[in-house]
C-alpha positions as CSV (number, residue, x, y, z in Angstrom):
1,X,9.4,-6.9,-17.7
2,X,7.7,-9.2,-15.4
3,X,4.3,-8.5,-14.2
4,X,4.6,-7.6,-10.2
5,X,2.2,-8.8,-7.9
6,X,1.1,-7.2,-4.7
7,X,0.8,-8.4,-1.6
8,X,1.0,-8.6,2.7
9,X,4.7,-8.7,3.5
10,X,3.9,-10.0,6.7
11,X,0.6,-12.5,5.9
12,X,0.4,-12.9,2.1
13,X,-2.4,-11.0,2.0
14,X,-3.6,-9.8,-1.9
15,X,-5.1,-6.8,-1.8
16,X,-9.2,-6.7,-3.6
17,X,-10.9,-4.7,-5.8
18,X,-12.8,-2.6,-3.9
19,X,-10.1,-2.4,-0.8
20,X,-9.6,0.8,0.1
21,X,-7.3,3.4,2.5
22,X,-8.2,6.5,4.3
23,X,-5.7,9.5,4.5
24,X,-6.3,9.9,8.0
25,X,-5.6,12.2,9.8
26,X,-4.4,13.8,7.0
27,X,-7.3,14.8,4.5
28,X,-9.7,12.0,4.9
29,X,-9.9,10.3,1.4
30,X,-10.5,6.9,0.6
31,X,-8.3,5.8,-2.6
32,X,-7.1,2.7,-3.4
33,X,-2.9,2.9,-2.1
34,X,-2.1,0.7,-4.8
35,X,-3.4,2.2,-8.0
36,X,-1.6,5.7,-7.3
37,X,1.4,3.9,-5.3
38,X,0.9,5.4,-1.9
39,X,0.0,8.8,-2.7
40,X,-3.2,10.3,-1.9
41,X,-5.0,11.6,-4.4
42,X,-6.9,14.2,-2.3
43,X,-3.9,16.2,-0.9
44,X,-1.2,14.5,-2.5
45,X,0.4,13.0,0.7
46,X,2.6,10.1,0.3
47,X,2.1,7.3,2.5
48,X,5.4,5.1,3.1
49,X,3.6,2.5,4.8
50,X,0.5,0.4,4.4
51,X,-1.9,-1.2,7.2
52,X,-2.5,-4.8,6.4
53,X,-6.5,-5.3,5.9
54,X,-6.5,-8.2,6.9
55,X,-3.2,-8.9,10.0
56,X,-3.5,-5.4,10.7
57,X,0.0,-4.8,10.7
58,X,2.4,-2.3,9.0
59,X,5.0,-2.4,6.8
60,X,7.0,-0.3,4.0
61,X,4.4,0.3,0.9
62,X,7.5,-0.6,-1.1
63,X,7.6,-4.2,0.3
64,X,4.2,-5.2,-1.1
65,X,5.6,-5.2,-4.7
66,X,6.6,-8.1,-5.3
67,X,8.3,-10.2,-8.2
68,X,6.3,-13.5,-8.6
69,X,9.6,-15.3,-9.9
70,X,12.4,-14.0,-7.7
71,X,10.4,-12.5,-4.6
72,X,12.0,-9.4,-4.8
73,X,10.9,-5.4,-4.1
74,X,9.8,-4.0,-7.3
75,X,9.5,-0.5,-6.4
76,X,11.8,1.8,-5.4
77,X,11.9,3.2,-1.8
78,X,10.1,6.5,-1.1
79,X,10.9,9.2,1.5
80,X,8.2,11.8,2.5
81,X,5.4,10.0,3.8
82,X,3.9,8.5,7.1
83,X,1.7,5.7,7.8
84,X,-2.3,5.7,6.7
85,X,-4.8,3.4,7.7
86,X,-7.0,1.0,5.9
87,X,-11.2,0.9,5.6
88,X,-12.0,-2.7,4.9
89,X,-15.1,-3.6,3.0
């Protein structure tokens, strides 16, 4: 299997170490959306979109999975969550 690569649907933005989102209004934790896939770790809320860090815009979590040879959606769609928003560094 191919090694995915994440990044901005909308601006091609890659995500940094050190990037981080805030389960708000939910619980209020900063995690990192992409190393637990959307889900917060602090009350286990699945987020099915992702704020942009840098355009600011939204779009499905599932779409910034990409395959760096055909371009495609590596991760399967998810269906319990609602949008988060981002703390930049």
């Amino acid at each position: 299997m191919r090694e995915k690569q994440i990044r901005c649907p909308n601006c091609a933005y890659r995500p940094r170490l050190g990037d981080h989102w805030s389960c708000v209004p939910r619980c209020g934790t900063l995690f990192d959306t992409f190393a637990t896939g959307g889900r917060c770790p602090g009350c286990g809320h699945l987020w099915l979109e992702t704020q942009c860090p840098a355009c600011a815009r939204w779009s499905p979590h599932e779409d910034w999975y990409v395959d760096p040879q055909a371009d495609r959606v590596m991760v399967p769609a998810r269906a319990d969550a609602s949008p988060g928003l981002p703390l930049t560094p």
